[in-house]
NUTORVEX-850016 format. One line per 10 residues: for each residue x, y, z of C-alpha. Coordinates in Angstrom, 2 decimals. Layout:
BEGIN
X Y Z ~ ...
END
This chain:
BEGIN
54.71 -0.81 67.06 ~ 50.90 -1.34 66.54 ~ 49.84 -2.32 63.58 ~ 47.36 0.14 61.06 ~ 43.91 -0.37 60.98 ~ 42.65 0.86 58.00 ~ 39.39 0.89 56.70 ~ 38.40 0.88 52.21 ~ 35.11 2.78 52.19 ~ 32.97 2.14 48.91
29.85 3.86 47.49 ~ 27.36 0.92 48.96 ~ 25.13 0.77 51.69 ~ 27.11 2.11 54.83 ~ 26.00 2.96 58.27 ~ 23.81 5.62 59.57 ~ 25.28 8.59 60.32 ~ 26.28 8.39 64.32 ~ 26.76 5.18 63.66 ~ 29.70 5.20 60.58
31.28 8.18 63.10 ~ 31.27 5.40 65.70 ~ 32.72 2.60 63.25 ~ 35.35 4.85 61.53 ~ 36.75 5.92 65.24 ~ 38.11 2.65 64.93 ~ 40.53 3.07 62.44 ~ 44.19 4.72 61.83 ~ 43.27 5.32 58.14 ~ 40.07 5.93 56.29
40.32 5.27 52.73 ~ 36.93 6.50 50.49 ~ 36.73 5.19 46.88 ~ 34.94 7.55 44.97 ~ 31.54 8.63 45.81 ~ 31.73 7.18 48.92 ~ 33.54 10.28 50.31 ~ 30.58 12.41 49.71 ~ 29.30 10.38 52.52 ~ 31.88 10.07 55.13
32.74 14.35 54.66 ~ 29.25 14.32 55.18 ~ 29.23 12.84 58.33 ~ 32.32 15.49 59.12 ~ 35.08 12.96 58.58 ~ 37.88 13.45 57.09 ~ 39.28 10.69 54.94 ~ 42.98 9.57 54.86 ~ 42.69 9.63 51.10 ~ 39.81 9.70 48.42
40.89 7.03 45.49 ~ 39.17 6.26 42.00 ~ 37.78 8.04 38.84 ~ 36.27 10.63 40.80 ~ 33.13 11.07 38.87 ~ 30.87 10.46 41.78 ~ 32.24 13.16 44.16 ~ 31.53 16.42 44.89 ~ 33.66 18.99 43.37 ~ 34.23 20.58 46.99
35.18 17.77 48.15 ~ 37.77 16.88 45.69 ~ 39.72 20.27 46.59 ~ 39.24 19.88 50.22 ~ 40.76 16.36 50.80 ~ 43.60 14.40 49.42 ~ 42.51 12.62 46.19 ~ 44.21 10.19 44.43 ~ 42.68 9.66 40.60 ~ 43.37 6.13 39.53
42.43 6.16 35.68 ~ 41.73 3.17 33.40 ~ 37.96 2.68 33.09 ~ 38.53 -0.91 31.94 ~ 38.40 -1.66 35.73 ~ 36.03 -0.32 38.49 ~ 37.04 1.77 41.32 ~ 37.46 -1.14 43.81 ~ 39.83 -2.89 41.73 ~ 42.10 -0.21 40.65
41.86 0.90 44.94 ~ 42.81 -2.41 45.34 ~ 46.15 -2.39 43.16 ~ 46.93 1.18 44.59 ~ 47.05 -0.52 48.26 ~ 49.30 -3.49 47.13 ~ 51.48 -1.11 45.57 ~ 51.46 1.02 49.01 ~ 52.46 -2.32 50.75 ~ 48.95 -2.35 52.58
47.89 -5.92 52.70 ~ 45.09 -6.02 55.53 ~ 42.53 -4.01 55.20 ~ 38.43 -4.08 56.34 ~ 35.89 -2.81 53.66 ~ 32.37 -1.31 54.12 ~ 30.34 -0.72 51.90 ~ 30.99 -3.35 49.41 ~ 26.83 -3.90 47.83 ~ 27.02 -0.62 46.00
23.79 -0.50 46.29 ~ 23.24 -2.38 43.18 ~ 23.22 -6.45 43.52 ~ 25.53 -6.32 39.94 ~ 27.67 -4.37 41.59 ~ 27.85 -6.39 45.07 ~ 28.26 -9.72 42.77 ~ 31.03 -7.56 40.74 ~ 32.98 -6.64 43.99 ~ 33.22 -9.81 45.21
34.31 -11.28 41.75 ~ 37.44 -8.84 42.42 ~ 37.73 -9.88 46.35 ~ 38.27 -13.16 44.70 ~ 40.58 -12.49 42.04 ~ 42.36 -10.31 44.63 ~ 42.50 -12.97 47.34 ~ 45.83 -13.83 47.65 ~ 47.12 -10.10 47.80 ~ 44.82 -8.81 50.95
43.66 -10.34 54.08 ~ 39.97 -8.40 53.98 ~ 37.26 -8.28 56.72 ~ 33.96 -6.96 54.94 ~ 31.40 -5.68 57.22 ~ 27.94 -5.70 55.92 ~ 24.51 -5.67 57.89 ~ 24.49 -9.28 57.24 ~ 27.37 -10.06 58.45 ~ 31.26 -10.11 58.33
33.10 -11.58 55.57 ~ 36.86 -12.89 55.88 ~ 39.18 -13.84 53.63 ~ 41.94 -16.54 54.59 ~ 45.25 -17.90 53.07 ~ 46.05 -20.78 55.37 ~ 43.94 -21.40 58.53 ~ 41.52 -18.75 60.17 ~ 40.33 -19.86 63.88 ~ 36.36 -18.71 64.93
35.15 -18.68 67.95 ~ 32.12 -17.67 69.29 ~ 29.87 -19.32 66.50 ~ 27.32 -20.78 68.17 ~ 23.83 -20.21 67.21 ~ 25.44 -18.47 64.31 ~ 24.82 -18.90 60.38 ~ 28.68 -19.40 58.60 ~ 29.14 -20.14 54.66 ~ 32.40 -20.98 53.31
33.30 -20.23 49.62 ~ 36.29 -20.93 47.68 ~ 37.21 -19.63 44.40 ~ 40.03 -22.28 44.39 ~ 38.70 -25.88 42.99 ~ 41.65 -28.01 44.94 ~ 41.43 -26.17 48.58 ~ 40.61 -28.54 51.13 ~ 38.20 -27.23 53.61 ~ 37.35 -28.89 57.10
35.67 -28.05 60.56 ~ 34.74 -28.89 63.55 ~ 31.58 -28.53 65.34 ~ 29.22 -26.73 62.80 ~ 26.06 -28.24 62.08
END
């Protein structure tokens, strides 16, 4: 059996119309957070399920589609989409999306990637490029002529490679 591809969908910066219809044909499941769904119904989608506090959605589109309010506004809507999946026993998953428009908010989502690390293996698409997450030992190919940065939110992880300048 193939694995799901599912796709987290948050309120940033997300493809151009024709384009996110092209992207999202990609995947099994299309999860929106929030006010990201206005988008993606927008774009005549229909998302797998709409998760958050669902103030940033359109009423319509709340009765329409299958909506999932995750409450406690001590965390923000990635974080508590986040704990929903690992309780769903979803552990890869690709996320678009992620800046929120808002460079606080970008820094804030990845500040949760990282405290969510070991939970998830994420692929985050941006227009700058695609962001992976790794446990153990990821293989890339096809870097050449390519810019790669490597973070690690763990002080004792030993990091090596081969070839990059």
């Amino acid at each position: 059996m193939k694995k799901e591809k599912i796709i987290l969908v948050l309120n940033g910066k997300l493809p151009k119309k024709n384009n996110l219809i092209n992207f999202l044909k990609n995947y099994n499941k299309i999860i929106c957070v929030d006010g990201a769904a206005n988008r993606v119904v927008n774009a005549q989608i229909k998302p797998n399920y709409i998760l958050g506090d669902l103030d940033s959605i359109k009423k319509t589109i709340i009765s329409n589609n299958k909506t999932i309010k995750l409450h406690n506004q001590n965390y923000n809507d990635l974080y508590k989409s986040l704990d929903w999946l690992k309780k769903e026993k979803i552990t890869e998953i690709d996320i678009i999306g992620i800046d929120g428009k808002r460079p606080d908010h970008m820094i804030g989502n990845f500040d949760i990637i990282f405290k969510k690390i070991n939970d998830f293996n994420i692929k985050i698409f941006t227009d700058h490029g695609t962001f992976y997450t790794i446990k153990k030992k990821k293989i890339f190919k096809d870097c050449l002529n390519k810019q790669v940065s490597i973070f690690s939110p763990f002080l004792k992880n030993k990091i090596s490679s081969y070839g990059l300048k």
